[in-house]
MMTF fields as JSON, N, C-alpha, C and O atoms, coordinates in Angstrom:
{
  "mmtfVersion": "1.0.0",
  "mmtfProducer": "UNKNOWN",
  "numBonds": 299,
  "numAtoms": 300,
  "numGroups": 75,
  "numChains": 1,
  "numModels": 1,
  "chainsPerModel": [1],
  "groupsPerChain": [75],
  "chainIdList": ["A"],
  "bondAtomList": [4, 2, 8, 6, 12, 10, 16, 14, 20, 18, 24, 22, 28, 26, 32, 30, 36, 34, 40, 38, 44, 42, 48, 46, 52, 50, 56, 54, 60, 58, 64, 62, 68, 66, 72, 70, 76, 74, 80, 78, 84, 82, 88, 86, 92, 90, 96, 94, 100, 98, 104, 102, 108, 106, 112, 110, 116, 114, 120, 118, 124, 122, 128, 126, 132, 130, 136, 134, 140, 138, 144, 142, 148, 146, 152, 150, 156, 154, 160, 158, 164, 162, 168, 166, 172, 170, 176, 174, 180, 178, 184, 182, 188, 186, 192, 190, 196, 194, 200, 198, 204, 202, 208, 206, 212, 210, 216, 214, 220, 218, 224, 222, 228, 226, 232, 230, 236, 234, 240, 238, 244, 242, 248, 246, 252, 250, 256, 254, 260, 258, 264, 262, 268, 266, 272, 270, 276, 274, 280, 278, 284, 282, 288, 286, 292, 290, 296, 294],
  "bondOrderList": [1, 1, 1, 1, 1, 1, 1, 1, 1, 1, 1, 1, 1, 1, 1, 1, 1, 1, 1, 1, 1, 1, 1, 1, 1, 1, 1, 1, 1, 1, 1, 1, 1, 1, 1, 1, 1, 1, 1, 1, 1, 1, 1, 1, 1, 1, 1, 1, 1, 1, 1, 1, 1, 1, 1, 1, 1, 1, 1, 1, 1, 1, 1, 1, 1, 1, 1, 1, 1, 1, 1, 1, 1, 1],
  "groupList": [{"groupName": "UNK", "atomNameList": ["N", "CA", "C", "O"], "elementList": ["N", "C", "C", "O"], "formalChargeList": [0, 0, 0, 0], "bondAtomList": [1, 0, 2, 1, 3, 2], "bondOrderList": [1, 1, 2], "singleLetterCode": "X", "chemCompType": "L-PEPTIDE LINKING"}],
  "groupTypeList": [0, 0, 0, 0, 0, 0, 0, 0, 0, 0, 0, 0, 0, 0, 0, 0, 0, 0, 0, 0, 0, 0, 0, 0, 0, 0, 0, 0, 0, 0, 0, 0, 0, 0, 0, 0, 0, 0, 0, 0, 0, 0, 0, 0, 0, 0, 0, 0, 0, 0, 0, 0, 0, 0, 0, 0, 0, 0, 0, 0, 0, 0, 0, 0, 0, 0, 0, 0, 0, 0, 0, 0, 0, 0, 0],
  "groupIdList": [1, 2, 3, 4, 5, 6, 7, 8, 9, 10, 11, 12, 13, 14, 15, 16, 17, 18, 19, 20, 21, 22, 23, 24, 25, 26, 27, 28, 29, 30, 31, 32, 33, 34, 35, 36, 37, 38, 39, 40, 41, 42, 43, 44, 45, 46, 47, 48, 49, 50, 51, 52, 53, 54, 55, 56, 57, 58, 59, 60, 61, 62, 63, 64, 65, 66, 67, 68, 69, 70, 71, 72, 73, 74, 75],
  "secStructList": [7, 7, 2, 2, 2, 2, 2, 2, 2, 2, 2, 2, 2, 2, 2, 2, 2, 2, 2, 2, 2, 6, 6, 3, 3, 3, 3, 7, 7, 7, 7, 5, 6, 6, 5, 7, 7, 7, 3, 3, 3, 3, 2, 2, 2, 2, 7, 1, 1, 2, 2, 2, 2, 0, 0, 0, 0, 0, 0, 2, 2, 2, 2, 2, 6, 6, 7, 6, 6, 7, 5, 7, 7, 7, 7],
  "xCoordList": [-21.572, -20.624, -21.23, -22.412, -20.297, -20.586, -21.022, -20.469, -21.687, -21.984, -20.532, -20.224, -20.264, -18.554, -17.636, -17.105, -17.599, -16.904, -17.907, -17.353, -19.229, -19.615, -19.582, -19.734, -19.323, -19.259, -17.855, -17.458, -16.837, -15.678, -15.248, -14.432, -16.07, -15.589, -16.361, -15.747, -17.543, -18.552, -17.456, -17.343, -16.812, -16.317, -14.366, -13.439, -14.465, -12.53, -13.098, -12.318, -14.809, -14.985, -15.047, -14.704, -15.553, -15.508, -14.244, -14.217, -12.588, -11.61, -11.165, -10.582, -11.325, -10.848, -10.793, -9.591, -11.579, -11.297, -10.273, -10.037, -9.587, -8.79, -7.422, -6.554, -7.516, -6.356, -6.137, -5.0, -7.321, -7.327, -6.854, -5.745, -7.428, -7.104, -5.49, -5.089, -4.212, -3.343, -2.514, -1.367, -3.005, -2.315, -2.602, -2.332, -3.14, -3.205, -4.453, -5.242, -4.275, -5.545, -5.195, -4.018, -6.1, -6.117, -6.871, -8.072, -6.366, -6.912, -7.072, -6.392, -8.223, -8.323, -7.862, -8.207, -7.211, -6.366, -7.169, -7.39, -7.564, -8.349, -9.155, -9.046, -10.015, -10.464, -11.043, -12.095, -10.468, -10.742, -10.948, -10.046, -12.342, -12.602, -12.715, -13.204, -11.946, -10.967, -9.925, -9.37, -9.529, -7.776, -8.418, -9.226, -7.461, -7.991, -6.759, -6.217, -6.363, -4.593, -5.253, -6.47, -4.457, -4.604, -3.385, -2.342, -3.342, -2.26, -2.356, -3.177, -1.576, -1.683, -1.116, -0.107, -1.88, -0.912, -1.16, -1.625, -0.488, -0.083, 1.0, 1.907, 0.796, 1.686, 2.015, 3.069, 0.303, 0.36, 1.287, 1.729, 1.824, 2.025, 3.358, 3.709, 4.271, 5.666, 6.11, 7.264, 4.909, 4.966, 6.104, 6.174, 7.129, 7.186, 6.529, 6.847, 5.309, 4.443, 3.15, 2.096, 3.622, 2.734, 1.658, 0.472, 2.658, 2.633, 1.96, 1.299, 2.332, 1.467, -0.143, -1.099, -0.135, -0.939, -2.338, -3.493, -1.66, -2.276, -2.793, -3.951, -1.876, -2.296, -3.088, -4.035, -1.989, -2.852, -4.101, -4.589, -4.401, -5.366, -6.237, -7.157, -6.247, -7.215, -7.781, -8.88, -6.727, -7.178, -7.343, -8.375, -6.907, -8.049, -9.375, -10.251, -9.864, -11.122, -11.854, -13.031, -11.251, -12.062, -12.474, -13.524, -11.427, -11.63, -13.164, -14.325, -12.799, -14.188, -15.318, -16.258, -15.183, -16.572, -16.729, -17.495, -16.347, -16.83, -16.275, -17.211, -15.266, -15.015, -13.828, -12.786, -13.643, -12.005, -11.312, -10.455, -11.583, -10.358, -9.82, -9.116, -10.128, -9.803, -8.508, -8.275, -7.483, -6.186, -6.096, -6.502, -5.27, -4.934, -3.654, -3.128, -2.623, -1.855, -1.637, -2.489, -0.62, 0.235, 0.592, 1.323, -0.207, 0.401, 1.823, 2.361],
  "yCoordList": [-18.216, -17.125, -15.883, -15.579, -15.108, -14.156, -12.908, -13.228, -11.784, -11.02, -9.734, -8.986, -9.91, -9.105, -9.759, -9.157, -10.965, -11.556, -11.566, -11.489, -11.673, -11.412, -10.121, -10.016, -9.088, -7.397, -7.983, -7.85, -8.652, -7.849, -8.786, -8.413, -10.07, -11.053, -9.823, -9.719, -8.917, -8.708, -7.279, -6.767, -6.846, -5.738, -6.244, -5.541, -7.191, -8.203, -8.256, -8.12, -8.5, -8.714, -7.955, -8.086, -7.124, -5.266, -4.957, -4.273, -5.356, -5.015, -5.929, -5.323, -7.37, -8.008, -7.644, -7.626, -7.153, -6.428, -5.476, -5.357, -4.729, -3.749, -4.539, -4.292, -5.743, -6.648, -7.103, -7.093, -7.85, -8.461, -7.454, -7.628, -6.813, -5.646, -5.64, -5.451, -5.844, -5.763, -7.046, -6.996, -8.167, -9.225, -10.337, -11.538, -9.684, -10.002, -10.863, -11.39, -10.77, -11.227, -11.415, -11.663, -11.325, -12.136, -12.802, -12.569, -14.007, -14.972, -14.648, -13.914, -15.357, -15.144, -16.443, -17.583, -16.154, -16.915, -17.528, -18.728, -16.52, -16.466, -14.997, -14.053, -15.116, -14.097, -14.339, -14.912, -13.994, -13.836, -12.753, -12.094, -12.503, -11.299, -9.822, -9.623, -9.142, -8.12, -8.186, -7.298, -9.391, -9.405, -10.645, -11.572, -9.936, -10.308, -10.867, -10.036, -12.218, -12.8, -12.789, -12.635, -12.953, -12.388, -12.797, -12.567, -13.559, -13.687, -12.969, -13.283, -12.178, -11.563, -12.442, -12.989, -12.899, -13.701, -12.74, -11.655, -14.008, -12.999, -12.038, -12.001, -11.43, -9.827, -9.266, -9.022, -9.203, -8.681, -9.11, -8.16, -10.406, -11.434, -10.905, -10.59, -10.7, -10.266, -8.598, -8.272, -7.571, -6.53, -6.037, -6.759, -4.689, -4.193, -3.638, -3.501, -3.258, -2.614, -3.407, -2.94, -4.586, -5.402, -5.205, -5.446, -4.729, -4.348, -3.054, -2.846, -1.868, -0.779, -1.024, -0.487, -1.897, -2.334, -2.957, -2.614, -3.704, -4.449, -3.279, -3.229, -2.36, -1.665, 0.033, 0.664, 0.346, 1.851, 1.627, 2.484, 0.268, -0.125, -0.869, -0.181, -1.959, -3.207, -3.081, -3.479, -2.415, -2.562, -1.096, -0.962, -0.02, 1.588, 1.138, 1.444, 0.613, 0.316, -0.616, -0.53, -1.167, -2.242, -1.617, -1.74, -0.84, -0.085, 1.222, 1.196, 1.922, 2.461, 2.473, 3.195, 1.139, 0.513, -0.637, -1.433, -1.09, -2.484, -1.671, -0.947, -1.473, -1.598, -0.608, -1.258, 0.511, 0.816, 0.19, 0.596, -0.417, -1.485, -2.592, -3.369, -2.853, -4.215, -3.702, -2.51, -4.669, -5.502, -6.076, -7.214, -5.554, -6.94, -7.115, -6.03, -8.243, -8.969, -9.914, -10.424, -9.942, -10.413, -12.125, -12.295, -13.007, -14.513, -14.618, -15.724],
  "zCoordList": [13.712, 13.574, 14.236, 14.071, 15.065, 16.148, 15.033, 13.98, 14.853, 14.439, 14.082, 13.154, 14.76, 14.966, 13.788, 12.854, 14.042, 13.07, 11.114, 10.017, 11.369, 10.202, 9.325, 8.108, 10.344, 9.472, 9.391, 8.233, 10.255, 9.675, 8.133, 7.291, 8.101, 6.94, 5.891, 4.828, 5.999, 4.669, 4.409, 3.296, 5.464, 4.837, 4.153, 3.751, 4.267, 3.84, 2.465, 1.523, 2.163, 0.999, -0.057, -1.232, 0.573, -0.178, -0.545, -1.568, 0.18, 0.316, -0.838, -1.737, -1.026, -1.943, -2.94, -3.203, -4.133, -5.29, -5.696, -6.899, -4.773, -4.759, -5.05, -5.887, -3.934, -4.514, -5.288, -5.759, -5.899, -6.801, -8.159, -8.665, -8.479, -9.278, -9.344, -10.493, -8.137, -8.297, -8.296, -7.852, -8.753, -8.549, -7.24, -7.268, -6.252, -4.788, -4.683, -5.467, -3.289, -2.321, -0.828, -0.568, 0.193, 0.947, 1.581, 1.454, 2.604, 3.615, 4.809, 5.525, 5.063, 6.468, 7.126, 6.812, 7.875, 8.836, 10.008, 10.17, 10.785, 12.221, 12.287, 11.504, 13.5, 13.483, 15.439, 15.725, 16.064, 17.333, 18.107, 18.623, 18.226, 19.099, 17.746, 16.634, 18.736, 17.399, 16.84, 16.193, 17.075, 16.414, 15.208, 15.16, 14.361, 12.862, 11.805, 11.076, 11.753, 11.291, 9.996, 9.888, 9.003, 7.754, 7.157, 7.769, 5.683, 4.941, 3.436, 2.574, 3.342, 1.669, 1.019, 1.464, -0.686, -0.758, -2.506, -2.857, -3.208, -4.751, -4.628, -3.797, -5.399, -5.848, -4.134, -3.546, -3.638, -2.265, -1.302, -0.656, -0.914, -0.506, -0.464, 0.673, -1.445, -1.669, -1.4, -1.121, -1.548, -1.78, -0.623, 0.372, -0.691, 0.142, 1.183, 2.364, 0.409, 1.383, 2.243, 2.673, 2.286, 2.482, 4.188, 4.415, 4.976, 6.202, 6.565, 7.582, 5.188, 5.366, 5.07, 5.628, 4.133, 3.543, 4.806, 5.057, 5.164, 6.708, 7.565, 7.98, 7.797, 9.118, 8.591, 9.061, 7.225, 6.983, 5.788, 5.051, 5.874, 4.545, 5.366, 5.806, 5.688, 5.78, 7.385, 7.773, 8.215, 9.514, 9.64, 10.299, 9.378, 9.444, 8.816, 9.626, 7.857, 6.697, 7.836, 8.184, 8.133, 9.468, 10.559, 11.188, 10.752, 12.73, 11.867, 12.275, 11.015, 10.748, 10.401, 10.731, 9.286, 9.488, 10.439, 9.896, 11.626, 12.176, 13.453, 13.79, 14.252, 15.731, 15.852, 15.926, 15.892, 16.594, 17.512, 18.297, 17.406, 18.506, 17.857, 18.503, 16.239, 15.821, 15.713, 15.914, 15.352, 15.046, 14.652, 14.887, 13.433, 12.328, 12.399, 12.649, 12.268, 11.861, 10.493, 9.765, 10.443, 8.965, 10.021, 10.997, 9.333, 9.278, 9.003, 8.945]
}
């Protein structure tokens, strides 16, 4: 496993609790390069905000600690 891909799994892990806390979680799907597929599932999974969630939560928290250039996507 490429080093890129190991900060961004140690910091998904840091992130998991927050979900969990609300019912949630998520999977990792893939992880290629900087683009990062991702399934919420639980509470998260259904949420309306599931999408803000992805891009103004999980992938800002990523681009500042690991790379500004990552991209995440919703499976």
């Amino acid at each position: 496993m490429e080093e890129l891909e190991q900060k961004i799994r140690a910091v998904l892990d840091e992130i998991r609790p927050s979900l969990q806390a609300d019912g949630g979680d998520l999977e990792i799907v893939k992880i290629e390069g900087k683009n990062v597929l991702l399934t919420l599932t639980g509470h998260c999974g259904t949420c309306p905000y599931a999408q803000m969630t992805l891009k103004n939560g999980i992938e800002e928290i990523l681009r500042n600690k690991v790379d500004p250039e990552i991209v995440v996507e919703k499976n």
